[in-house]
ZAMARGU-4260 file (C-alpha; in steps of 0.2 Angstrom, whole numbers, plus 5000, padded with zeros to 4 digits):
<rodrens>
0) 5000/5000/5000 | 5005/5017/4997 | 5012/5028/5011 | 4996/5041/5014 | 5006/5056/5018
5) 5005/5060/5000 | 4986/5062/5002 | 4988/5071/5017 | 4998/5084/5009 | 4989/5083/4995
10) 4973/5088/5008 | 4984/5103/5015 | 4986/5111/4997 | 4966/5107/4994 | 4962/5115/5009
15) 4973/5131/5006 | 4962/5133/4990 | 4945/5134/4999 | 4941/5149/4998 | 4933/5160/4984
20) 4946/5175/4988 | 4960/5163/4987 | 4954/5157/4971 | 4949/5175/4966 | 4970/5181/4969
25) 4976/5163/4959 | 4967/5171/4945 | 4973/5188/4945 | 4991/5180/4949 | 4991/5169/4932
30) 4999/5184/4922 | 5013/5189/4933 | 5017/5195/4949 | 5007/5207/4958 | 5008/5219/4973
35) 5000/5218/4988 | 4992/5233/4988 | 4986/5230/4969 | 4979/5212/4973 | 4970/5223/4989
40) 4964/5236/4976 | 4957/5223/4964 | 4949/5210/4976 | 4942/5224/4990 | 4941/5220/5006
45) 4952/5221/5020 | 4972/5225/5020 | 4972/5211/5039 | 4959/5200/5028 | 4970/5198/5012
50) 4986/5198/5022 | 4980/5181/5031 | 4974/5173/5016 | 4990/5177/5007 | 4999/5169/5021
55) 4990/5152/5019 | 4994/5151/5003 | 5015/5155/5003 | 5015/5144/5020 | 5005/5128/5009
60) 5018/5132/4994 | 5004/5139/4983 | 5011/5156/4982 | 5029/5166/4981 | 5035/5181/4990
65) 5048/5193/4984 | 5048/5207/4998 | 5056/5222/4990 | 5059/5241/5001 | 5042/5247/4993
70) 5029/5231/4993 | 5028/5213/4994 | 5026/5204/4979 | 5013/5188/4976 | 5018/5178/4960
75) 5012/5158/4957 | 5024/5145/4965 | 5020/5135/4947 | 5009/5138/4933 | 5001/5121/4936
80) 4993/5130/4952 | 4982/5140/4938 | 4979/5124/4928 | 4972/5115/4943 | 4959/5130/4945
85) 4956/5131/4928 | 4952/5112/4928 | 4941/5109/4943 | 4930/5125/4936 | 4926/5115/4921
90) 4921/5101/4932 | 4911/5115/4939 | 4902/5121/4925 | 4901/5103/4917 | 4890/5100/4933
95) 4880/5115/4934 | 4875/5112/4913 | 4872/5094/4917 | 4861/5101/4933 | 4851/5111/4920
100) 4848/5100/4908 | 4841/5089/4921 | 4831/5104/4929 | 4825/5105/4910 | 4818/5089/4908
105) 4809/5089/4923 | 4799/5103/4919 | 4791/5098/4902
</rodrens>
């Protein structure tokens, strides 16, 4: 049998990704490295708010830092952490058209 502690850590990366403005930063990160205060400007919200969810996702590996005198700068760890978003949304919305056509047929 496999060891598990691949699936665990696999879990911890999953984990890292649950949440819809860590998704929302991955998407804005796919064409480079960004500022903090321009990833605050974009998304909205709180600087304390953005500043935690960052943090979860350097500490799990998802995200880079480059700290320079002016601003910290967020870029992608790999470009595979954008492919693995991109995939799993077309899981999503292959769901949500199957959910619909389903919704369809019931109602004739």
């Amino acid at each position: 049998m496999l060891d598990k502690t691949v699936y665990k850590l696999h879990a911890e990366v999953c984990k890292a990704l649950a949440h819809p403005l860590r998704i929302e930063v991955i998407d804005l990160l796919q064409t480079g490295e960004l500022c903090f205060s321009d990833i605050l400007e974009t998304t909205g919200g709180l600087k304390s708010n953005l500043s935690q969810h960052l943090s979860v996702m350097v500490d799990s590996g998802i995200l880079k830092v480059r700290k320079d005198s002016r601003c910290n700068y967020y870029s992608l760890s790999s470009s595979k952490v954008a492919k693995a978003c991109s995939l799993m949304r077309e899981v999503l919305i292959e769901n949500l058209k199957k959910q619909q056509k389903l919704h369809k047929s019931i109602l004739k």
